[in-house]
C-alpha positions as CSV (number, residue, x, y, z in Angstrom):
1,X,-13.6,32.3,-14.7
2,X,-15.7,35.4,-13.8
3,X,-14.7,38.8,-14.8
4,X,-14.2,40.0,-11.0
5,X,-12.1,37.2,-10.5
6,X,-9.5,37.6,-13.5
7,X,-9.6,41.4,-12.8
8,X,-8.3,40.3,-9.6
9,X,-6.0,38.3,-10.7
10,X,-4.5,40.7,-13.4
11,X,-4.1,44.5,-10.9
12,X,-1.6,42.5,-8.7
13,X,0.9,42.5,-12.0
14,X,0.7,46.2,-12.2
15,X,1.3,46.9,-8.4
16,X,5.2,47.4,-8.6
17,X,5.3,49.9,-11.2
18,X,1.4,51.4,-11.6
19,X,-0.7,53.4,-9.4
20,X,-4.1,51.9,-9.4
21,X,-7.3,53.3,-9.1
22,X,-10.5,51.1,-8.3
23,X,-12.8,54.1,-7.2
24,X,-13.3,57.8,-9.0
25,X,-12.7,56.1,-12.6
26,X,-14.0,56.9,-16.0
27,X,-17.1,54.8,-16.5
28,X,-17.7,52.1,-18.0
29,X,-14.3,50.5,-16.7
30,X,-13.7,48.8,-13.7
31,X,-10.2,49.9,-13.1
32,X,-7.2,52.0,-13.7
33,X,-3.8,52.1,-13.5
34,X,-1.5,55.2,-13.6
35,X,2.2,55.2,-15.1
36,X,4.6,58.6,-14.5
37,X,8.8,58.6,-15.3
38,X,10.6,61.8,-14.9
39,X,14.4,61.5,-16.2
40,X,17.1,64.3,-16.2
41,X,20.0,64.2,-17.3
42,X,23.4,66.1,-16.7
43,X,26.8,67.3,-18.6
44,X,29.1,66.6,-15.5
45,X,27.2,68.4,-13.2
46,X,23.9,69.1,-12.2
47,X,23.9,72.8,-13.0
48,X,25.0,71.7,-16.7
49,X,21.1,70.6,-17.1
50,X,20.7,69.1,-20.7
51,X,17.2,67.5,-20.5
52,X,14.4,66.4,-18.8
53,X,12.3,63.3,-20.3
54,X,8.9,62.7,-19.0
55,X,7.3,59.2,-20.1
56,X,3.4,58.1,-18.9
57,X,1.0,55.6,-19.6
58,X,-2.5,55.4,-19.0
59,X,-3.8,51.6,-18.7
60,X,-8.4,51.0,-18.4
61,X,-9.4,48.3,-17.4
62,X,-12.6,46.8,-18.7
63,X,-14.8,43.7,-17.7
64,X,-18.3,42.5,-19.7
65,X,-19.9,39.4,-20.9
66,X,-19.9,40.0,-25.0
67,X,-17.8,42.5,-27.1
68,X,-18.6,42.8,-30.1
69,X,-17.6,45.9,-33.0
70,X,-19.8,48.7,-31.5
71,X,-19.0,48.0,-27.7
72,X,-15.5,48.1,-28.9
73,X,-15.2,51.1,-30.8
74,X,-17.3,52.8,-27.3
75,X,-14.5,51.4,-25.1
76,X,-11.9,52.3,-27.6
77,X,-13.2,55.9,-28.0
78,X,-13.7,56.4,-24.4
79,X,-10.6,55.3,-23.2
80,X,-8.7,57.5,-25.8
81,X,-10.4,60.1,-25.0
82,X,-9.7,59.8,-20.9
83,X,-6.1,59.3,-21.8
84,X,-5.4,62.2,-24.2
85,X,-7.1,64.2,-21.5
86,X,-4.1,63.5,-19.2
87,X,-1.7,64.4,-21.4
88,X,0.0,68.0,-21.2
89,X,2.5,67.7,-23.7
90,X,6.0,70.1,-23.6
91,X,9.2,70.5,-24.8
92,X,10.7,67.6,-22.1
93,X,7.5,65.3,-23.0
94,X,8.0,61.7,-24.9
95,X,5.4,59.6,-24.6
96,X,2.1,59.1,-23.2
97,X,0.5,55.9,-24.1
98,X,-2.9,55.0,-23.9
99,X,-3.7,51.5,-22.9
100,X,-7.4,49.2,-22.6
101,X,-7.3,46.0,-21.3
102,X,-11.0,44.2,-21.8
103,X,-11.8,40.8,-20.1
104,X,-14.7,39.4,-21.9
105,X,-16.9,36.3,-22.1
106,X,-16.9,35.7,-25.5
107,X,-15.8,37.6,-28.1
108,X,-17.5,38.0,-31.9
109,X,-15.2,37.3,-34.7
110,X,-15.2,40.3,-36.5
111,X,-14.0,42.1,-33.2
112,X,-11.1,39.7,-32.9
113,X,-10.2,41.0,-36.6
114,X,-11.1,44.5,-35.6
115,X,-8.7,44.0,-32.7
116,X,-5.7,43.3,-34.2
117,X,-6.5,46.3,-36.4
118,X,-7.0,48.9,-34.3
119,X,-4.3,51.9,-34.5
120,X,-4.4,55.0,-32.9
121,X,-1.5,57.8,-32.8
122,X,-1.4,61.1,-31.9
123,X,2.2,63.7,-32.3
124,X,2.6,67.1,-30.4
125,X,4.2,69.6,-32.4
126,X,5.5,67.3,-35.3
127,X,6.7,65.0,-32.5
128,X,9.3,67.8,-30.8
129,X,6.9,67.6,-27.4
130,X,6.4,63.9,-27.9
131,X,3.7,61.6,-28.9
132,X,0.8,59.0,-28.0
133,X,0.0,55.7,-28.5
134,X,-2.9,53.5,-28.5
135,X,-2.4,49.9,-26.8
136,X,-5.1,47.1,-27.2
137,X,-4.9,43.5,-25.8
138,X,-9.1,41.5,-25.4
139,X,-8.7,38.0,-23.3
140,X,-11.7,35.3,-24.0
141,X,-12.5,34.4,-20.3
142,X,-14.5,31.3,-22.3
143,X,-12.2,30.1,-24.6
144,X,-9.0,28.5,-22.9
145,X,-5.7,27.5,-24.6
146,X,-3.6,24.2,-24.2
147,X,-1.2,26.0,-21.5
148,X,-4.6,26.5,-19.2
149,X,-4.9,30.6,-20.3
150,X,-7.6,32.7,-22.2
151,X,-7.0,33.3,-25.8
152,X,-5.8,37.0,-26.2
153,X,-6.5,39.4,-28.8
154,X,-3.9,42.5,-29.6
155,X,-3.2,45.0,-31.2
156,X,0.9,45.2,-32.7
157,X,1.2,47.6,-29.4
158,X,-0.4,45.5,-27.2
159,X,1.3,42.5,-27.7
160,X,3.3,42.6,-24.7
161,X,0.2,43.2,-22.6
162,X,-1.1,39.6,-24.1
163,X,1.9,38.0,-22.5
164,X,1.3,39.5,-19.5
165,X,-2.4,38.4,-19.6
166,X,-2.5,35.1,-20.5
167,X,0.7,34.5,-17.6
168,X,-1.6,35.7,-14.8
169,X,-4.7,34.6,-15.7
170,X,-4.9,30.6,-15.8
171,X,-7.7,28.8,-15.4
172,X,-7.4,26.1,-12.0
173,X,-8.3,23.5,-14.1
């Protein structure tokens, strides 16, 4: 399967809850998608305002043929670096979360070690204006598993991203 066709096959699983972006995107990835919540809540009534919770997450998408160590860390640092940019922490912030999804070829591996190791955090104001993390999941386009789907790399975070991945991107075979 080619990169443009998983991609394809992946964005239509964000749809209902994500705002994607295909043009005006951080290079080098192909795609974004956009999460915003805004929760209040109330004592009775609405004029007894107790708090306002705002929850994002940032998801980059990223398509090539080989990934190996360096063109991970790039990605890695890029898309880290987009999504903390977005960010504008406050006292009614809780999480913004950084996501990168990479559809690859093949993958070397050390990556697939370096994968599962990758951890990346970042508090505002000891965590009283919330908090980011960093979720990884890396799908082998070449190797496939019994069930028909690419073998998927994560990191702890981005475990339910795998999930996600290898149930929408089966090969026809």
């Amino acid at each position: 399967m080619e990169h443009s066709q998983a991609i394809e096959k992946i964005l239509p699983a964000f749809q209902q809850y994500y705002t994607i972006k295909k043009d005006d995107i951080t290079p080098p990835f192909c795609a974004e998608a956009e999460f915003r919540s805004h929760n209040e809540q109330y004592f009775l009534v609405r004029s007894a305002h107790i708090a306002d919770i705002d929850s994002n997450e940032f998801v980059y998408f990223a398509a090539l043929s080989d990934l190996d160590n360096e063109k991970l860390e790039e990605l890695v640092n890029v898309a880290w670096q987009a999504g903390l940019s977005k960010v504008h922490p406050h006292e009614g912030h809780r999480n913004s979360d950084i996501t990168l999804i990479i559809l690859a070829d093949k993958i070397t591996n050390e990556t697939k070690i370096k994968i599962k190791k990758t951890k990346l955090y970042k508090s505002y104001k000891f965590s009283f204006h919330g908090w980011s993390n960093f979720k990884l999941a890396a799908a082998e386009l070449s190797s496939i598993s019994k069930d028909g789907s690419p073998e998927v790399y994560s990191n702890r975070l981005g475990k339910d991203f795998a999930k996600l991945i290898k149930k929408n991107i089966k090969n026809p075979s």
